[in-house]
C-alpha positions as CSV (number, residue, x, y, z in Angstrom):
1,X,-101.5,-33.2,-59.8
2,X,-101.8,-32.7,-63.8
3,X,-100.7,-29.3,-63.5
4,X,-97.0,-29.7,-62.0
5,X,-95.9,-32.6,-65.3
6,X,-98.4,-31.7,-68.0
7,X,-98.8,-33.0,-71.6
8,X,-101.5,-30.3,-72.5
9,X,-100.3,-28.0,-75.6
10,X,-101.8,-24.6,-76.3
11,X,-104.0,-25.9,-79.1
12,X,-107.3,-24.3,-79.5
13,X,-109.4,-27.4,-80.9
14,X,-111.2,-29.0,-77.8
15,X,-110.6,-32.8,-79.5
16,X,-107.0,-31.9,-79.2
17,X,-107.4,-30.9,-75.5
18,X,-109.6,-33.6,-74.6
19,X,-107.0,-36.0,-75.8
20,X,-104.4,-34.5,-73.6
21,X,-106.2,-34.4,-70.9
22,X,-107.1,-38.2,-71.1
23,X,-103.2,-38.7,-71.7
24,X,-102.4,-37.1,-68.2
25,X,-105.1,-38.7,-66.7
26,X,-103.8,-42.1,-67.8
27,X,-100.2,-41.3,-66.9
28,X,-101.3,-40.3,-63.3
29,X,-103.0,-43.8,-63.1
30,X,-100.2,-45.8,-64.5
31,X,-98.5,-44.3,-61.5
32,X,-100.4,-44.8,-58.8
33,X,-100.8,-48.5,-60.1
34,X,-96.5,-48.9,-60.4
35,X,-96.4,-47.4,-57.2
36,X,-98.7,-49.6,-55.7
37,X,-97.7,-52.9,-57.2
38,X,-94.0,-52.2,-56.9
39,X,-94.1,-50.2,-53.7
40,X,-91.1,-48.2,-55.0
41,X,-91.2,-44.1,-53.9
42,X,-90.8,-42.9,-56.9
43,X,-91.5,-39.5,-58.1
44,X,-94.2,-38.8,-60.8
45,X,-91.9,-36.8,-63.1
46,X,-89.2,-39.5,-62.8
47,X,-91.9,-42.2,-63.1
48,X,-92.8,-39.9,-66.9
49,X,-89.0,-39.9,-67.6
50,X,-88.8,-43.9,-67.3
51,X,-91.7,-44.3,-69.1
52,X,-91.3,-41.8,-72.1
53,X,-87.6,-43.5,-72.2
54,X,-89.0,-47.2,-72.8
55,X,-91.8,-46.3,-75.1
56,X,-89.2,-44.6,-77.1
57,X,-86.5,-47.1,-77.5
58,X,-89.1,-49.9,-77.7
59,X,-90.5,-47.6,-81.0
60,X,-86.3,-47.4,-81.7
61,X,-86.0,-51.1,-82.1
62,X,-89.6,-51.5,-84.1
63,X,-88.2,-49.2,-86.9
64,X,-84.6,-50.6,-86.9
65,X,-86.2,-54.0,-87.2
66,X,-88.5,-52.3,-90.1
67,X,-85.0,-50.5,-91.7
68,X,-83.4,-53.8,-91.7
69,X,-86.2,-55.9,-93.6
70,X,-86.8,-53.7,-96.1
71,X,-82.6,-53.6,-96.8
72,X,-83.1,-56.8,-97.0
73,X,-86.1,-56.9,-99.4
74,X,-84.3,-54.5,-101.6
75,X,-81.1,-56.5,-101.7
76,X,-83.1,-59.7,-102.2
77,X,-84.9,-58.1,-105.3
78,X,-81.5,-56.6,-107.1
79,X,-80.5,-60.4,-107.0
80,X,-83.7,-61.3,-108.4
81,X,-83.0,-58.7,-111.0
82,X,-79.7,-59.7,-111.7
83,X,-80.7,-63.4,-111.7
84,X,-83.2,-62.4,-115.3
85,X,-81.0,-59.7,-116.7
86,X,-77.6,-62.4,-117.5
């Protein structure tokens, strides 16, 4: 079943394989569990697609958020700046 959608990358160090491994193994389990829970027929690589899609824009929005404070901090501390130099 790991075989047909696999994360696996042709690294030689075994640390790097075993973490792969674990990856498909817990993507093949969070699954089965949707499946089961939802009892929607859906396929496994559509199931990776929907999944790879939220982690990703759910990481978008974290570093947007992250972009905005830190234009923020730097405007806040020009002011600041401003505010001793006059």
């Amino acid at each position: 079943m790991a075989r047909k959608y696999s994360t696996k990358s042709k690294s030689r160090g075994w640390p790097v394989q075993v973490f792969f491994n674990i990856l498909n193994l817990a993507a093949i389990n969070a699954w089965i569990l949707y499946k089961q829970t939802t009892e929607e027929r859906i396929s496994r690589q559509e199931f990776l697609f929907q999944l790879a899609e939220e982690l990703a824009t759910e990481y978008r929005d974290l570093q947007e958020q992250e972009t905005k404070s830190m234009e923020k901090t730097s405007a806040d501390s020009t002011t600041i700046s401003e505010r001793r130099k006059a």
